[in-house]
C-alpha positions in Angstrom: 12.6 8.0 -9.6 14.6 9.3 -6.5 17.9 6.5 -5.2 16.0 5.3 -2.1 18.8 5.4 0.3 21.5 3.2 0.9 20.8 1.4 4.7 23.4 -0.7 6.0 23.6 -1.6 10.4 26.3 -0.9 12.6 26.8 -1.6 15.9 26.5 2.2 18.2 29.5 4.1 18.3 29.9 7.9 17.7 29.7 9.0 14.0 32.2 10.7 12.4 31.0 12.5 9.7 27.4 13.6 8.2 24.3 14.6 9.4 23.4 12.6 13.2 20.1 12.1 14.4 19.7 11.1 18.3 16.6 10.1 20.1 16.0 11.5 23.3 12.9 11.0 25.6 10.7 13.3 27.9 13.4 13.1 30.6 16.0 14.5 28.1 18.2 12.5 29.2 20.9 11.7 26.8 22.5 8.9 25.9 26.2 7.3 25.9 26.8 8.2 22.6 24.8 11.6 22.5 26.6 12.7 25.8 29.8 12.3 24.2 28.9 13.8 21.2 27.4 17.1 23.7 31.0 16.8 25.5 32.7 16.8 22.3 30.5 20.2 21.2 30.8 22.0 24.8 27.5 21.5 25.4 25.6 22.2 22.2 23.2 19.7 22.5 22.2 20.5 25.9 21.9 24.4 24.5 19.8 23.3 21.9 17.1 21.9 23.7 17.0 24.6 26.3 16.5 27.3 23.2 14.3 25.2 21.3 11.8 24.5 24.4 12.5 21.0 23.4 10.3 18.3 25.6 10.9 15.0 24.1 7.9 14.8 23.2 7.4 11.7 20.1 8.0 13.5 16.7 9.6 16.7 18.1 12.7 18.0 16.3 15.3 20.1 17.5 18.6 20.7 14.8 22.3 21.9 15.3 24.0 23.2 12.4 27.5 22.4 12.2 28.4 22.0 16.1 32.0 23.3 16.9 34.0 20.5 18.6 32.7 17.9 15.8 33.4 17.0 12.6 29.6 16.3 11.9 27.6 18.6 9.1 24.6 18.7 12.1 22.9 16.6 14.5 19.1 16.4 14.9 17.4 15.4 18.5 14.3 13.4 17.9 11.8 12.8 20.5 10.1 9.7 21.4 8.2 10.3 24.4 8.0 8.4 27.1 5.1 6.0 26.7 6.1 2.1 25.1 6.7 2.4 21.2 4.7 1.0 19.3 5.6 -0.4 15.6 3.7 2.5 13.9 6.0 4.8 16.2 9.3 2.6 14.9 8.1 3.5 11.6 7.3 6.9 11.8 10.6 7.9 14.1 12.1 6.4 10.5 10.4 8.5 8.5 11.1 11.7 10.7 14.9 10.9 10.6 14.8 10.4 6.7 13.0 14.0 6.5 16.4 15.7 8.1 18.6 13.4 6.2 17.2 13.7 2.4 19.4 15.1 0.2 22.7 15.2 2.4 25.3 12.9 1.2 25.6 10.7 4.7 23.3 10.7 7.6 23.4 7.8 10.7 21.0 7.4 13.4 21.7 6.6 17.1 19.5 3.9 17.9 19.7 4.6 21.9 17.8 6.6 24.1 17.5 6.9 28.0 14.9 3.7 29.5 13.9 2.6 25.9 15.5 -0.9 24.5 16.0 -0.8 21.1 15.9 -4.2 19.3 16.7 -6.1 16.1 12.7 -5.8 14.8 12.4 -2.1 15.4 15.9 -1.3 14.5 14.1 -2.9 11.0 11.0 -1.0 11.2 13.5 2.4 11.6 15.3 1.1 8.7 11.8 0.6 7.1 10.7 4.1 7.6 13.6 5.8 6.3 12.9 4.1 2.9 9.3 4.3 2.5 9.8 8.2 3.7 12.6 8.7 0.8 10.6 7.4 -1.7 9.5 10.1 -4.6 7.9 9.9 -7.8 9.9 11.9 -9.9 10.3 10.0 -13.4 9.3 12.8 -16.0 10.9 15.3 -14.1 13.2 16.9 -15.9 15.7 20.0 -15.6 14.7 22.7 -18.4 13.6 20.2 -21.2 16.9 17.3 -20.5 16.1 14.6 -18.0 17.2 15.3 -14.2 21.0 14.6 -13.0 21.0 11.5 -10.9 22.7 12.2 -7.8 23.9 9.3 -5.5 21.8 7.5 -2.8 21.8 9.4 0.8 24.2 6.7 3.3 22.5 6.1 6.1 24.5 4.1 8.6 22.0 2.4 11.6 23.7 2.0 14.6 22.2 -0.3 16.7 22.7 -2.9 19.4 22.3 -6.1 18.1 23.3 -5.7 14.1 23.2 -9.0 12.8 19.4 -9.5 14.0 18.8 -6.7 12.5 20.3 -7.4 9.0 18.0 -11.2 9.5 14.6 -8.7 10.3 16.0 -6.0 7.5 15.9 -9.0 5.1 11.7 -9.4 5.0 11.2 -6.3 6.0 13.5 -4.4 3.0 10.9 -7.5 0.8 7.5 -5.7 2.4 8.7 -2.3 1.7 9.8 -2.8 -2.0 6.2 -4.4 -2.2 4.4 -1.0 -0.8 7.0 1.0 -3.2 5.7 -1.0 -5.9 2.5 -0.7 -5.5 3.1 3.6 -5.3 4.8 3.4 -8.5 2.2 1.4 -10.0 -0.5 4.3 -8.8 1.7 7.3 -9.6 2.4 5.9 -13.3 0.0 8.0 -16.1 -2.0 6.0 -17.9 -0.8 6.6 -21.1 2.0 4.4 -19.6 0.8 2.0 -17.9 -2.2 0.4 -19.6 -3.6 -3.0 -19.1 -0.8 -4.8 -20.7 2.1 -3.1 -19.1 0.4 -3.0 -16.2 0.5 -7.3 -16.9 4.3 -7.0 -17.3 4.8 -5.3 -14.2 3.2 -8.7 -12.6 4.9 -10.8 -14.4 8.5 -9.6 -13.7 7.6 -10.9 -10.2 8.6 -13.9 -12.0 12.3 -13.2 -10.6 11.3 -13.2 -7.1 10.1 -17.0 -7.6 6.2 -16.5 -8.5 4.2 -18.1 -11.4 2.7 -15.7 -13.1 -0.2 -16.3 -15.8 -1.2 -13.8 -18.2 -4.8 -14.1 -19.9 -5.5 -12.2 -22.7 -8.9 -11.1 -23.7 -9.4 -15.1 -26.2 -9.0 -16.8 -23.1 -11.1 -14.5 -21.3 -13.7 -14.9 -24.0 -13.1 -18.4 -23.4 -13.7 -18.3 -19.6 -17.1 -16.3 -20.0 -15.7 -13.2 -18.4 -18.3 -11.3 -19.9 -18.9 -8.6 -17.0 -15.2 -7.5 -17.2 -15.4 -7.9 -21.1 -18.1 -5.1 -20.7 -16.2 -2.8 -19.3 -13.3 -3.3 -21.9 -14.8 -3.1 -24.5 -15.1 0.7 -25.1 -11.3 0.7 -25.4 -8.8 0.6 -28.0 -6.7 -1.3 -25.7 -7.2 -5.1 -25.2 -8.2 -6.0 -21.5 -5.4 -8.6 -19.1 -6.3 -10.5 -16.2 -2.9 -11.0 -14.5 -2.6 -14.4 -11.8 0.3 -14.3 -9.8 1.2 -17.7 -7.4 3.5 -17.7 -4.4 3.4 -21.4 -3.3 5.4 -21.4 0.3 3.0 -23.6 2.1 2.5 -27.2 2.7 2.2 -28.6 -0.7 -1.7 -29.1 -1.3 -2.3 -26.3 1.6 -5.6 -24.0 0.0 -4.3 -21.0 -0.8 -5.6 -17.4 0.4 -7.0 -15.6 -2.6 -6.4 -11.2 -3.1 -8.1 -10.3 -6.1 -7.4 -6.4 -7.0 -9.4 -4.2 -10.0 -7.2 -2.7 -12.1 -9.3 -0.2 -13.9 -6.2 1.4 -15.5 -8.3 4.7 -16.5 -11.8 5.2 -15.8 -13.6 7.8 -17.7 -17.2 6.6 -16.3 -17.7 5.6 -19.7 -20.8 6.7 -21.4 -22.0 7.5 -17.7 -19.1 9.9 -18.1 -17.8 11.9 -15.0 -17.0 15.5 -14.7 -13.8 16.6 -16.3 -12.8 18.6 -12.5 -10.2 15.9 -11.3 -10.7 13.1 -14.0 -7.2 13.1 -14.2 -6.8 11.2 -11.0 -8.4 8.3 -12.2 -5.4 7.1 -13.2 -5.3 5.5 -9.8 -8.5 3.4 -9.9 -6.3 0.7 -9.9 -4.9 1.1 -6.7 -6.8 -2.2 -5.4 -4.2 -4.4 -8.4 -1.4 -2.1 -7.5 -2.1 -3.3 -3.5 -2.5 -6.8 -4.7 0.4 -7.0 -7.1 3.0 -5.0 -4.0 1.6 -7.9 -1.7 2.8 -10.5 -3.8 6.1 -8.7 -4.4 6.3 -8.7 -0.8 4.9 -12.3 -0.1 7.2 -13.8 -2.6 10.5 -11.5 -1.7 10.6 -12.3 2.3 9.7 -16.0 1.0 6.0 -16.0 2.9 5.3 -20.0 4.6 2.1 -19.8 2.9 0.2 -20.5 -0.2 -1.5 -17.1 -1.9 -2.8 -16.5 -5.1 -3.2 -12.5 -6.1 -5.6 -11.8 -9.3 -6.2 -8.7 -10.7 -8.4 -7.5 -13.6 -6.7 -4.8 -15.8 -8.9 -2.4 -18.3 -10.0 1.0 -19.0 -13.5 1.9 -19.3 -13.7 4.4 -22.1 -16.9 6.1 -23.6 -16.1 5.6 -27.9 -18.9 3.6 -29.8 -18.8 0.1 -28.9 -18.8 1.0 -25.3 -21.1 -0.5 -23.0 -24.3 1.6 -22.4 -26.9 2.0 -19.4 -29.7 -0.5 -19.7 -27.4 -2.9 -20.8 -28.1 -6.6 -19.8 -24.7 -8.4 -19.3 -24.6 -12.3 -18.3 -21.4 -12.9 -15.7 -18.7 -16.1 -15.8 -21.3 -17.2 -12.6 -24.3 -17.4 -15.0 -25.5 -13.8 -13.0 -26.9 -11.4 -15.4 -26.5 -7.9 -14.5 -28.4 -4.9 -15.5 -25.5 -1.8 -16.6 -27.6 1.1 -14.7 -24.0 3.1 -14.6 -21.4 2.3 -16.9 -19.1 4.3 -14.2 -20.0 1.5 -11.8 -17.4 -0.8 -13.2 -15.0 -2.0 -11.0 -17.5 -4.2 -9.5 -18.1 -5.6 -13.2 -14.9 -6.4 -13.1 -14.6 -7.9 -9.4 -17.9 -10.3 -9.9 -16.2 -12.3 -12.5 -12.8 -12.4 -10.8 -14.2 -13.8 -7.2 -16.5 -16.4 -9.0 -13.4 -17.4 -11.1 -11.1 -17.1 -7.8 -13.8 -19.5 -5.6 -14.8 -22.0 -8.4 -10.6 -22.4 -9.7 -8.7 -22.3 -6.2 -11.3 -23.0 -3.7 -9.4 -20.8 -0.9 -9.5 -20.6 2.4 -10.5 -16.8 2.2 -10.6 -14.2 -0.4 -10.0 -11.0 -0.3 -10.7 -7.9 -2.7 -9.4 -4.7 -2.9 -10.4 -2.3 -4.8 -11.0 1.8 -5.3 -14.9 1.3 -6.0 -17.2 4.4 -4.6 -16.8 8.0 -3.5 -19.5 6.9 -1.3 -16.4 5.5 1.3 -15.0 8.9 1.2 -17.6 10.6 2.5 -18.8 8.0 5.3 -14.6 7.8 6.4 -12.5 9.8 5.1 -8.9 9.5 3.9 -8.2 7.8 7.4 -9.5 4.4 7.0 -10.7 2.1 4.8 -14.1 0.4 4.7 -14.4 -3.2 5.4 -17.1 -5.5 4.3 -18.2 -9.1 5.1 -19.8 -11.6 7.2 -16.6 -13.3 8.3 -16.1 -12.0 11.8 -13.4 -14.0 12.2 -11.8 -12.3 9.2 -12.1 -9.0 10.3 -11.2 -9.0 13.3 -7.8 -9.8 11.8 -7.5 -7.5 9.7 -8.8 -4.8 12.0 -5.9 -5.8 14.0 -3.4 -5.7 10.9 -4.6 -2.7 10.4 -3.6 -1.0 14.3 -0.6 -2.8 14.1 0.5 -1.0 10.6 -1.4 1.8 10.5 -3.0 0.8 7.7 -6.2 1.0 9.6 -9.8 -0.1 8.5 -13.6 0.4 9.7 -16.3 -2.1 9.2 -19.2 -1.5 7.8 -22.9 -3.8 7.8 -24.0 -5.8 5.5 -27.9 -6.9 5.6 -30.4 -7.9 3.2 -32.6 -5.0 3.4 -29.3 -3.1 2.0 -29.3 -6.4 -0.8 -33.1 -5.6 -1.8 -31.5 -1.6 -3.5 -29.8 -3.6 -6.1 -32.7 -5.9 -7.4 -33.1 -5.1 -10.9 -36.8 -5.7 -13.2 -35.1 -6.3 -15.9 -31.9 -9.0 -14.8 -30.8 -10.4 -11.1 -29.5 -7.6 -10.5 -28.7 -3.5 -11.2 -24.9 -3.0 -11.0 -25.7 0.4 -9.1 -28.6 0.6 -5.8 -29.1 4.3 -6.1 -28.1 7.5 -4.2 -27.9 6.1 -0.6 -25.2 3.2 1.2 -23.4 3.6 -2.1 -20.3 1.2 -0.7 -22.7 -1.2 1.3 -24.8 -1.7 -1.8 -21.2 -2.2 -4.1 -20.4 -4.6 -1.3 -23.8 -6.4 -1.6 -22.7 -6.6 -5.5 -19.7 -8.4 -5.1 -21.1 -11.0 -1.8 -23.2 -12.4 -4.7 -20.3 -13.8 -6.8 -18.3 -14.5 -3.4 -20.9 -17.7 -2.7 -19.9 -19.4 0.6 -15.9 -18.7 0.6 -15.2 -16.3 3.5 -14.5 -13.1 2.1 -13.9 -9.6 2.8 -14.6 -6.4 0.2 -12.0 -3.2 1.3 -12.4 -0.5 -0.2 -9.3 1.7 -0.4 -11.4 4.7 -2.6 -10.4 7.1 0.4 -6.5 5.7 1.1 -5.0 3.7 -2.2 -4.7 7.8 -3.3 -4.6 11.1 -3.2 -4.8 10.8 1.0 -2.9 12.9 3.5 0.9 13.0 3.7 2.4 11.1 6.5 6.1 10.9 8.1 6.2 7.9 6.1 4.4 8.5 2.9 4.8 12.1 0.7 3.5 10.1 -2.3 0.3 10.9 -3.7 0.1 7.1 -3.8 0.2 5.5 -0.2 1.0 1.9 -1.4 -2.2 1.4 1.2 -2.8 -2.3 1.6 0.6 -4.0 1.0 1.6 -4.0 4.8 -2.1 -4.2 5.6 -2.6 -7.1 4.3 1.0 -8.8 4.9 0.5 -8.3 8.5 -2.6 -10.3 8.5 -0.8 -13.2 6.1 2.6 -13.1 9.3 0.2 -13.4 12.0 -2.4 -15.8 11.0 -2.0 -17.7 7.9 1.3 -18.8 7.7 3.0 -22.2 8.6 
């Protein structure tokens, strides 16, 4: 994988050396450090943005290539607008500097601009941006046959007002963004890698970080009645995991908040088998574990005040001869049975027996699944937000404000027992699919039925975990979508 770059704070001066980025706002005018720098160059900046039409505007670029009067390779003016930033616009101004400064050697950015105060937390989030923009998925690349030269991390050097508050906010927020980069890794990994028991050592290496992590293996999930998840396992050579990771940084005793992920490391569709156009992406129908698992790196590497429990079921749903078939009649750890209509309907196999295991073992103050369960999300939102189900208003009213504040945004979507009657079944208390129409309302009626009386909220990240538009801080084809989602809503509500 690419170095991520190497961030350190300074406190503003002028740089010396590398590629500079400055900030500059709809008035254009520049600051301390960038009018010195335009002294220094007889004028270049203020030439630049005069040839370049450049307003100011937030995300506009204008570049200087080796300005006379300097020893700098280039400086890059950034705008930011006018209007108050906002932490999404922290973290994309980081992002946008990191596009100008990947591959150079040394790069610094001048955190000063004219009426705009730039302090310890979004000096952070800058810092924050930068990394997750750097980030690239390049493991198997390699240069004609022989793997690719590592070259050294790009040094970026933040100069900012107040650097030791910075280095204190850089400290939780470096923890977050390692979380979000794990869970892209996790995602971008093939699945001839990364199977159900790899995927189990990745979470339990958070071990390190001060979690408990407990691996069940498919005796003890035998054991537990798990026979919904079994189901879906059982068409594969490759033995299912259910991975529990525990932070405990709350008040000893405090119920813990439950996020339970499903970690379909493949999905064929099983005997329901789906087309072979873009199969190969379902490598990432585990993006709900990979979310769950970067939340608990996160959680446990800033040292979150608060009790949380991630679980995530791990298989692959493959079509060979013992597979599950439709018509099926499967009885779940909650004594449910459940009629297999589609075998490709799996993940919520998977889910029911996690959140009746999750409520019956922890009894939590809220849990919260994540998981990428129906194309039927895609086409009611998009790549632009993911769908949020529940009867806890309360619950999503937080995360809907989570979600504005990160960017990771989410849209609500109703729940009602007229949707509940579509997945009745004759046969069993219930079909696993409701047919052609609300295909993610009638998933999320699914799952409410193992979720009992816990509050608890269904996301489903089918449109976002993958696959979703690039951003100025994301170029992955895994987003890492749900790791500062769900973070944000731990920091501003839940923790002591």
């Amino acid at each position: 994988m690419t170095k991520l770059p190497d961030l350190k704070f300074h406190p503003v001066t002028a740089p010396k050396s590398g590629v500079t980025i400055l900030l500059v706002g709809k008035s254009l005018a520049l600051g301390p450090v960038a009018k010195q720098l335009d002294e220094a160059s007889a004028g270049a900046i203020s030439r630049a943005m005069k040839v370049a039409e450049f307003k100011g505007e937030l995300g506009s670029k204008a570049s200087i290539l080796a300005p006379s009067g300097v020893e700098l390779d280039g400086i890059t003016l950034v705008g930011i607008g006018e209007e108050a930033l906002s932490e999404k616009d922290f973290l994309r101004l980081g992002g946008i500097a990191m596009a100008e400064l990947k591959g150079k050697a040394k790069g610094s950015v001048v955190l000063e601009a004219e009426g705009v105060e730039f302090d310890a937390a979004s000096a952070s989030l800058i810092a924050m941006g930068l990394k997750l923009r750097a980030y690239e998925f390049d493991t198997y690349k390699t240069e004609k046959g022989k793997p690719k030269e590592e070259k050294d991390a790009v040094k970026v050097s933040i100069l900012c007002a107040d650097v030791e508050g910075a280095i204190a906010a850089w400290e939780k927020d470096d923890a977050v963004s390692d979380g979000a980069i794990l869970a892209r890794d996790l995602v971008n990994e093939p699945a001839n890698v990364l199977g159900p028991k790899e995927f189990a050592a990745r979470a339990k290496a958070l071990e390190s970080l001060g979690a408990e992590v407990e691996i069940l293996k498919q005796p003890d999930l035998e054991k537990l009645g798990m026979r919904a998840l079994l189901g879906v396992a059982q068409g594969s050579e490759r033995k299912p995991r259910v991975a529990i990771m525990k932070w405990n940084g709350g008040a000893e005793g405090e119920a813990p908040v439950v996020f339970v992920g499903k970690g379909v490391v493949f999905d064929t569709g099983g005997i329901s088998i789906k087309p072979a156009g873009g199969m190969e992406d379902m490598k990432g129908d585990m993006g709900g574990a990979a979310a769950v698992t970067g939340l608990m790196c996160a959680l446990a590497g800033r040292k979150a005040k608060v009790n949380a429990i991630g679980i995530i079921g791990l298989v692959e749903n493959m079509p060979d001869g013992k597979a599950q078939r439709p018509g099926d009649i499967v009885t779940s750890m909650s004594g449910q049975t459940i009629e297999v209509i589609n075998t490709d309907a799996e993940g919520r196999l998977v889910l029911a027996d996690l959140l009746h295991y999750s409520k019956e073992e922890f009894k939590p103050r809220f849990m919260i699944d994540l998981a990428t369960l129906t194309g039927a999300v895609l086409v009611a939102l998009g790549t632009q937000n993911a769908g949020i189900f529940s009867d806890s208003d309360a619950l999503c009213a937080q995360l809907s404000q989570a979600g504005e504040v990160t960017g990771e945004t989410v849209w609500r979507l109703p729940l009602a027992k007229e949707y509940d009657k579509m997945i009745d079944s004759k046969f069993a208390d219930m079909k696993n699919t409701g047919g052609r129409w609300a295909g993610s309302i009638t998933a999320a009626q699914f799952l409410k039925r193992f979720a009992g009386d816990t509050d608890w909220v269904h996301i489903d990240v089918a449109g976002t975990a993958m696959d979703s538009p690039k951003t100025d801080i994301s170029q992955s084809w895994a987003s890492g979508f749900g790791v500062r989602l769900l973070d944000r809503l731990v920091k501003d509500n839940y923790e002591g």
